[in-house]
N, C-alpha and C positions, 0 to 999 in steps of 0.2 A: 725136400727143403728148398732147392733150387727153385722147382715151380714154386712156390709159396712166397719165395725173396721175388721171382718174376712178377707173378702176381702182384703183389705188393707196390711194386714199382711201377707197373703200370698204370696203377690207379693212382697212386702220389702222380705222376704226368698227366694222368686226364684231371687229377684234380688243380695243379696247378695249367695244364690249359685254360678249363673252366673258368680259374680264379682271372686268368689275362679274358676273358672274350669279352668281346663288344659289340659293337656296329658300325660299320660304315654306311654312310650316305653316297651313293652311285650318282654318275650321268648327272651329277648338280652343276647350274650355272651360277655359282655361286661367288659373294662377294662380302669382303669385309676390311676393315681396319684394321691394320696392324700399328704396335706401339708408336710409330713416326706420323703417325692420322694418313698413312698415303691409304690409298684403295686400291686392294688389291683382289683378283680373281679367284676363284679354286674350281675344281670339279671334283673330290670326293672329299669327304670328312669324317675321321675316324675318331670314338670315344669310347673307352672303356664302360663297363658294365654299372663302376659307380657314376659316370654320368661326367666325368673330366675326361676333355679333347685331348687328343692322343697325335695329330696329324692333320696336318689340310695343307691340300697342295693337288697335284694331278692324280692320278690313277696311280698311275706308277709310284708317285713319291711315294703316298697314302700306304701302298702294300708292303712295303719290308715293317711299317709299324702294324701293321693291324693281321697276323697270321692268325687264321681259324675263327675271325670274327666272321658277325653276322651282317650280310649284304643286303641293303634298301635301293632301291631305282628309284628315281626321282624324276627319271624321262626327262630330263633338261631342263627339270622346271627352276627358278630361280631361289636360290637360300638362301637368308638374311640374315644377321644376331637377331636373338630378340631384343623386341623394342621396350623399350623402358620409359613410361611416364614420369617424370620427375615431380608432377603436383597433382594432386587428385583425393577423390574423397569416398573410398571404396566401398564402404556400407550405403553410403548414399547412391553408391549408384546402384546398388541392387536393389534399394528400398524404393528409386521413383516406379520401376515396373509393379509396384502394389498403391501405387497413389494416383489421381488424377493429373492426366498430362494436360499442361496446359504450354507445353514448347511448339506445339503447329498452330493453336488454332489464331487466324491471323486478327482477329477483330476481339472486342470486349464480348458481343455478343455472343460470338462462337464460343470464346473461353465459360462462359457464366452457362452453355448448354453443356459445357463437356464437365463441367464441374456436378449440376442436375443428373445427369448422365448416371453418375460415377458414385451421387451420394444414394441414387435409386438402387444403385446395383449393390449396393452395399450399408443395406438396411441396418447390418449389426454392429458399424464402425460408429465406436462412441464421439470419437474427430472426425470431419470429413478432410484428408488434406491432399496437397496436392503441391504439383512444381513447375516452374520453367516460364511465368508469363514476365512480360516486357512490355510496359505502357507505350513504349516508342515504337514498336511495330504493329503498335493499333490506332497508332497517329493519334491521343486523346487527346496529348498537350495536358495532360494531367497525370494523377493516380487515381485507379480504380477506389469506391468508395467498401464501407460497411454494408451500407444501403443495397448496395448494387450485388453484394453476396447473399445479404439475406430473403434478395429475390427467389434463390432456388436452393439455401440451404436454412429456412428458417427455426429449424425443431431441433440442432446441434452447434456445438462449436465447430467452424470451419477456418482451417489456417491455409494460405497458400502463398510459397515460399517467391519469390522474385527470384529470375534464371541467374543472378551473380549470387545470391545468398547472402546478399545484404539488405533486404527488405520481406516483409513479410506483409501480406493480405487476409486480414482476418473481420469476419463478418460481427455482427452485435453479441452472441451469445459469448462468443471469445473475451470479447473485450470484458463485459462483464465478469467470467470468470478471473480475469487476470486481475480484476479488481480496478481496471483504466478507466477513469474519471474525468472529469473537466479541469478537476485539482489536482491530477497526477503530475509531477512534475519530471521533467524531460530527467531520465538519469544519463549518470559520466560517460560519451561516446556515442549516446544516442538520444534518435528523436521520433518523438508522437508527432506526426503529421496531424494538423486542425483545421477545424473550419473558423469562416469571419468571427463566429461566438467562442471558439476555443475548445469547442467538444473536438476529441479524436474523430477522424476519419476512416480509422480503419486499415493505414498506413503504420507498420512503426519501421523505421530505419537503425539499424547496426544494433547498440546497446538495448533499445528501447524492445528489440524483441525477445530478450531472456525475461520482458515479463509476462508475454504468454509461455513461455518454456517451461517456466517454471510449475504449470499447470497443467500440461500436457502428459498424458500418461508415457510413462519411459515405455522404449521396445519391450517384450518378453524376451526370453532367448531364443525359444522357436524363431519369434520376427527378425533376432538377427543374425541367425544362423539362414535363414530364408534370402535373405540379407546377401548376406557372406558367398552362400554357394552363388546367386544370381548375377554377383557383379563377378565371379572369378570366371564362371560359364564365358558372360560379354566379355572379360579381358582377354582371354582364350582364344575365341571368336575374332580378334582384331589381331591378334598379334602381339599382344602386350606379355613379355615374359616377366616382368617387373614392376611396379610403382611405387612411387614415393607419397605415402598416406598422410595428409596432410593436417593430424589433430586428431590423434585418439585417446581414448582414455582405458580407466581400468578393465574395463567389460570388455571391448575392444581386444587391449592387450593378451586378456585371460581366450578368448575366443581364437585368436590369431597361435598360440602357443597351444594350442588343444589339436589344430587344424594339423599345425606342421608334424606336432607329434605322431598321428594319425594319419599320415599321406595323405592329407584332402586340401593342402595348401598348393593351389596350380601357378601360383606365380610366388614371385621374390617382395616379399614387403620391407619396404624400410620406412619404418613409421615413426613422427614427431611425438611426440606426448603432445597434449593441447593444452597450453597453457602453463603456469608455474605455478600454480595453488595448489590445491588437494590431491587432483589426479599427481602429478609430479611428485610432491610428497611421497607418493607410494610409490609408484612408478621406478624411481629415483633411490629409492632404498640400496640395490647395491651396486650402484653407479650404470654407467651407460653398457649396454653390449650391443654389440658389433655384429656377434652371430650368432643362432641360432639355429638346431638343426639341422648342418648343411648351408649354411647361407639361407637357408628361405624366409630368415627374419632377423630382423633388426631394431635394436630400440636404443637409438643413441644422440637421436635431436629430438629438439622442442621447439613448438609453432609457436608462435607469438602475433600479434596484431597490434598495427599503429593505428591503420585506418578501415573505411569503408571502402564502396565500390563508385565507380564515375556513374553508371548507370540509375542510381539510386542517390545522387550528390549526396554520397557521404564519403566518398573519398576528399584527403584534406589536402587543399591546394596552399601557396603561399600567398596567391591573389584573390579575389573571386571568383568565382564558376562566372563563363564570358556569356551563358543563357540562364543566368541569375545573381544579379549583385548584389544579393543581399546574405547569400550565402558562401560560407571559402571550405563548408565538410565540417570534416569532426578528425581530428584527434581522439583517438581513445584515451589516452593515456596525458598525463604531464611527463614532461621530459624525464626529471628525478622517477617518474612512477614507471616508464616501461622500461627506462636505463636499472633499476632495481632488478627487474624481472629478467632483462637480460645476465645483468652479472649472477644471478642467484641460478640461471642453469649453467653459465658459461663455468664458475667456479666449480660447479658439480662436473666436469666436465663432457659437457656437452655441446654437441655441436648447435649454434643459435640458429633459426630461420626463422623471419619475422616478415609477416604480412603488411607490403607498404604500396599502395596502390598512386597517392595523388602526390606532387614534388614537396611537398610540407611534408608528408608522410615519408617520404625516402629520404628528407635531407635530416629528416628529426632521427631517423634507425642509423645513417652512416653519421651523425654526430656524434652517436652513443658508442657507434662499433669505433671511433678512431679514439676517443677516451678511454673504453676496454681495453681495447687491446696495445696499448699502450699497458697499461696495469695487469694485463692478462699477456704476455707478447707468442707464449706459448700455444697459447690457444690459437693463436692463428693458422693453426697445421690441422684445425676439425675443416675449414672452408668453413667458416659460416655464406650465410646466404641471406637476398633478400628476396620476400616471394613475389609474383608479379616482377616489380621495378616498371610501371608501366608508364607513367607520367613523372620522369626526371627532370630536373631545372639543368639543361646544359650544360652548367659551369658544374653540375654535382658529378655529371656520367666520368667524367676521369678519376673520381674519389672510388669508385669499385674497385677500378686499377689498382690505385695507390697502396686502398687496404685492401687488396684482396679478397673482396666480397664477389661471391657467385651471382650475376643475375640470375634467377629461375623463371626461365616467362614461359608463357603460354601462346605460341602462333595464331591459332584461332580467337583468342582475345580481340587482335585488329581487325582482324575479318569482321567478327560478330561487329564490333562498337565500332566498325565504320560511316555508319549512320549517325549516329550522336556523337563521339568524341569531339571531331573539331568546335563543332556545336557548344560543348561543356569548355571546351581550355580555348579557343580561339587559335587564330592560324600563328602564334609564334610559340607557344607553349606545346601543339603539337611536334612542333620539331625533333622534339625530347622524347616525345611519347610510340611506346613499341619499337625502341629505336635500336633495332636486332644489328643492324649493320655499323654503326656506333660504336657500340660496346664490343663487336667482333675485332673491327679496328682497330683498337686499342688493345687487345688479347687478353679479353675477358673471352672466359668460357661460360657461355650459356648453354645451362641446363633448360632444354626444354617439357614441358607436359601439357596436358587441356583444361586442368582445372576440374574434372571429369566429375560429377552429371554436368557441372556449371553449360558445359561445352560436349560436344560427343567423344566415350576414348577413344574412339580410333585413329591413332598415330599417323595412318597416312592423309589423314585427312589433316592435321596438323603440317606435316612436310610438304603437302598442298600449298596450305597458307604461308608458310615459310620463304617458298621460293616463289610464289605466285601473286603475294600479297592481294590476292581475291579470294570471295567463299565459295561455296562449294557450287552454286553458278557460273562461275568465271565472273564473276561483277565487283569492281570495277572492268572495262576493258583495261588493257596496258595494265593495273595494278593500283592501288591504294598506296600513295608515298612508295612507290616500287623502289626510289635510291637505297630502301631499309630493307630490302629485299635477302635471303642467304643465298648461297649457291647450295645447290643439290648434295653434294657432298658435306655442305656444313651443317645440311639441314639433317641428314643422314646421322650426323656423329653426334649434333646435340639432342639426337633420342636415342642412344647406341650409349658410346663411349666417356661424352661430358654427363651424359645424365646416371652415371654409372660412377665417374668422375665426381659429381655434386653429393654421393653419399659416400667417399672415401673407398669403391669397390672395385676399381678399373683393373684391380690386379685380378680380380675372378669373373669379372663381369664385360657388357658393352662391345666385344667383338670374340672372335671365333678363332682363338688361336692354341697353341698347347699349353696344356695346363689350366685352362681355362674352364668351366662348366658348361656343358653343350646345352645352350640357351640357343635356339633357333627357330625359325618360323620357311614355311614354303609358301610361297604364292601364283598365282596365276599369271600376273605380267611380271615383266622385268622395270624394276623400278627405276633405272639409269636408261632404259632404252625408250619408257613409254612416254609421249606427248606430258609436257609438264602440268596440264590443263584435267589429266586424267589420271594422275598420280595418287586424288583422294578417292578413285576407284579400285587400286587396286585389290584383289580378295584376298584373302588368306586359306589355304588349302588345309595346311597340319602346322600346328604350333606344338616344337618341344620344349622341356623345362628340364636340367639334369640330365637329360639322355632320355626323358620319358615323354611317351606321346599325350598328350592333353587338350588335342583339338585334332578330328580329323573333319573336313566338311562332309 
């Protein structure tokens, strides 16, 4: 009987061993934020088996928490949280690797052959489409025409997307299917680009391209499960433990809850619904959730859009564009009409983030959020947000303060449109614009992300642009408006801690503390020691998510 009670109790001790084991992380040179944002060191880190940090401190501290766990060497290499995007558009970035790239080629001519290229290779695609061109770094002084696509895609419709995603390139077959005429009239928020007689050119800007959308055969689910895995592989691949998806809908949604169910979700989603119409409607049914699965999903804001992009003058200024004065953008909305849209998710309680890219466009979204939230006063405890905030009127940047509005920007933004911007707003209206050190000033917390395909995810190539205000050249020398410059550590916290901050998660999320979920990444250099010039090289070695590995190179 004796042996058999032994027995017994031996196995109740290895089972509740079992039940405590984890891992530790050895020989790490490791570094993170703790609650007060100071930065602070570690060299091991222990986490439990469900994937919550247990310990981080020295060797020593680490061992009286972590007995009978499981031991990883890391050979000194450097440990980070992982990093979290705060704006990005995740299906899209695993869809451009099946569509024609047109982000390198640097001329019209080259784009118009990779496009040929791409419609050759893929004889059975009923669209030929494609992403990423920018009229400004083919110096045309124009937009590509109709004409000029249906040089090498004349036997299909051919759509191709402008690198901010507010313009679209589409050849004659397209146009025709969409029904686009001489008679079409420009609809609410957008515009058919024409020639001297008024025929479209084969430009449409913001609004004006849901009417080829409209025509476009939706994904299958294969294409966006193809999708799904392809951008989660590349967020893996950088370092990205997180993103914030910026406008999904039903299919999306059902997709992303399929994934997590099933272990195949490698990062943390905190996705907007897009929009406040139909998708919302459903979406919205039993109000917002927070978590899912573990944390690894989230569905508790809604995107929204005031305006377009500067690149495509359809973001909306309060003066004229200062390289076209006959144009000041587009407004999507009337005031009453996107102030509706906001209160109709804020009441469902939701946290609001609304796409405002030019100073019309942010002073129109912070009009609406200081009359809500006045009538809403509760609501102010989701954070709403503004996305971008890239072109502010001055006298607006202390109104985020006031009401509490998160900027959400994108570092690489200024980098890319440092070629055009001064160009579009002139040199006093820049002063407002990507004005990171501004709004720091004042203690806003900016949530950073890349806006991802718009921009590359890779995070360090953003904390690059952050502290460097040059692109992935070193160009400017010295820096682009470098006084808007962050520090290394600020640049650090707002893809860490604020960007974790900006969806209400800082208590599970953004740095490496107890109790926390061992979201981590290893890399090859040390990112506080290396040349600031070479910070968007860093590699990424192994990216964890939960305690679980999901990237080793």
């Amino acid at each position: 009987m004796s042996l058999r009670r032994n027995l017994l109790a031996a196995a109740c001790l290895a089972f509740v061993a079992q039940a405590q084991a984890g891992t530790v992380i050895d020989n790490a040179n490791g570094y993170t934020l703790n609650a007060k944002n100071q930065l602070v060191k570690f060299s091991s880190l222990a986490f439990d088996d469900d994937g919550r940090i247990v310990a981080v401190g020295t060797a020593n501290e680490v061992a009286g928490r972590a007995k009978g766990f499981r031991h990883v060497d890391v050979q000194g290499r450097t440990v980070l949280p992982g990093l979290i995007d705060a704006h990005g558009h995740v299906l899209g970035l695993g869809a451009i690797a099946t569509e024609a790239d047109l982000y390198t080629p640097p001329t019209l001519e080259a784009a118009l052959k990779s496009v040929a290229d791409f419609a050759k290779k893929n004889p059975q695609r009923s669209w030929v489409m494609g992403n990423g061109w920018n009229q400004e770094i083919w110096k045309l002084g124009r937009f590509p025409t109709a004409a000029e696509l249906d040089s090498v895609v004349p036997d299909r419709p051919a759509l191709m997307q402008r690198v901010d995603g507010h313009a679209m390139w589409v050849n004659s077959k397209a146009l025709a299917l969409a029904g686009i005429t001489k008679d079409t009239k420009d609809p609410a928020g957008g515009k058919i680009e024409r020639d001297a007689s008024g025929n479209a050119t084969g430009i449409l800007v913001d609004g004006a391209m849901d009417l080829v959308r409209a025509v476009v055969p939706a994904p299958t689910e294969a294409e966006a499960r193809a999708s799904l895995d392809g951008a989660l592989a590349e967020m893996a691949k950088v370092g990205l433990t997180g993103a914030h998806d910026a406008g999904i809908d039903v299919g999306t949604d059902r997709l992303y809850r399929d994934y997590a169910d099933h272990g195949k979700l490698t990062a943390r989603i905190y996705a907007m619904i897009g929009g406040a119409e139909a998708d919302f409607d459903q979406l919205s049914k039993n109000g917002p959730m927070q978590s899912y699965a573990g944390d690894l999903y989230a569905l508790s804001s809604v995107k929204l859009y005031s305006d377009g992009a500067l690149g495509s003058r359809g973001a909306a200024l309060i003066k004229p564009y200062s390289d076209d004065p006959h144009t000041h953008g587009l407004l999507f909305y009337k005031n009453e009409e996107i102030m509706a849209k906001m209160e109709k998710a804020m009441k469902a309680g939701y946290q609001v983030n609304v796409h405002a890219i030019g100073d019309a466009g942010n002073r129109q979204i912070l009009d609406a959020y200081a009359k809500l939230l006045k009538k809403y006063p509760g609501s102010a405890a989701r954070r709403h947000r503004i996305e971008h905030a890239q072109v502010v009127a001055l006298e607006d940047i202390p109104r985020f303060r006031k009401l509490d509005i998160i900027p959400s920007m994108q570092p690489t933004h200024a980098t890319s449109d440092q070629n055009m911007a001064e160009q579009r707003v002139g040199s006093q209206r820049i002063k407002g614009a990507y004005a990171w050190r501004t709004f720091l000033k004042q203690g806003s917390r900016i949530a950073c992300g890349s806006d991802f395909p718009i921009e590359s995810p890779n995070p360090f190539q953003g904390i690059h642009a952050a502290v460097t205000r040059q692109d992935m050249a070193n160009v400017p020398s010295g820096g682009w408006y470098k006084e808007q410059a962050m520090t290394l550590q600020e640049a650090f916290r707002c893809f860490t801690l604020d960007a974790a901050y900006a969806a209400r998660q800082e208590k599970m999320l953004g740095s490496l503390e107890p109790g926390k979920w061992a979201d981590f990444i290893v890399t090859d250099r040390d990112l506080f020691t290396v040349p600031a010039s070479e910070i968007g090289k860093i590699g990424v070695l192994e990216t964890w998510v939960g305690g679980k590995q999901v990237y080793k190179k």
